[in-house]
N, C-alpha and C positions, 0 to 999 in steps of 0.2 A: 740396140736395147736402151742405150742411154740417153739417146735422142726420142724414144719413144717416153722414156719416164720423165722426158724432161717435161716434151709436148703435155706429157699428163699435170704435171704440175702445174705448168701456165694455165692449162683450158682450166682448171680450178681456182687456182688464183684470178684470173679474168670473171670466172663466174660469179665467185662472191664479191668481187667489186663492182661487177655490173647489180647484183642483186642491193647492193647496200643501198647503192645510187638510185634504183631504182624505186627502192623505198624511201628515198627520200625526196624523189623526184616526182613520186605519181603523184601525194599532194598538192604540191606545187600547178602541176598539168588542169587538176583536178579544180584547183582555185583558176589557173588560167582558160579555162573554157565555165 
Protein backbone atom coordinates (compact mmCIF):
# COMPACT_ATOMS: atom_id res chain seq x y z
CA UNK A 1 0.00 0.00 0.00
CA UNK A 2 2.77 2.29 0.71
CA UNK A 3 4.81 1.54 -2.10
CA UNK A 4 1.65 2.02 -4.32
CA UNK A 5 1.04 5.70 -2.62
CA UNK A 6 4.46 6.37 -2.99
CA UNK A 7 4.58 5.22 -6.98
CA UNK A 8 1.58 7.74 -6.88
CA UNK A 9 3.27 10.51 -5.66
CA UNK A 10 6.40 10.35 -7.96
CA UNK A 11 4.20 9.69 -11.39
CA UNK A 12 2.76 13.18 -10.05
CA UNK A 13 5.56 14.84 -9.25
CA UNK A 14 7.33 13.59 -12.49
CA UNK A 15 4.34 14.89 -14.31
CA UNK A 16 4.25 18.26 -13.36
CA UNK A 17 7.95 18.61 -13.91
CA UNK A 18 7.70 17.20 -17.09
CA UNK A 19 4.73 19.65 -17.96
CA UNK A 20 6.57 22.85 -16.63
CA UNK A 21 9.57 21.90 -18.77
CA UNK A 22 7.66 21.29 -21.23
CA UNK A 23 6.16 24.62 -21.44
CA UNK A 24 9.06 25.99 -21.41
CA UNK A 25 10.59 24.05 -23.71
CA UNK A 26 8.01 23.90 -26.69
CA UNK A 27 8.96 27.54 -27.38
CA UNK A 28 12.32 27.05 -27.48
CA UNK A 29 11.61 23.83 -30.16
CA UNK A 30 9.17 26.18 -31.76
CA UNK A 31 12.00 28.95 -32.32
CA UNK A 32 14.37 25.96 -33.17
CA UNK A 33 12.65 24.65 -36.31
Amino acid sequence: MILVLLLYVINMVVAEVLQATGNMLLPGLWMAL
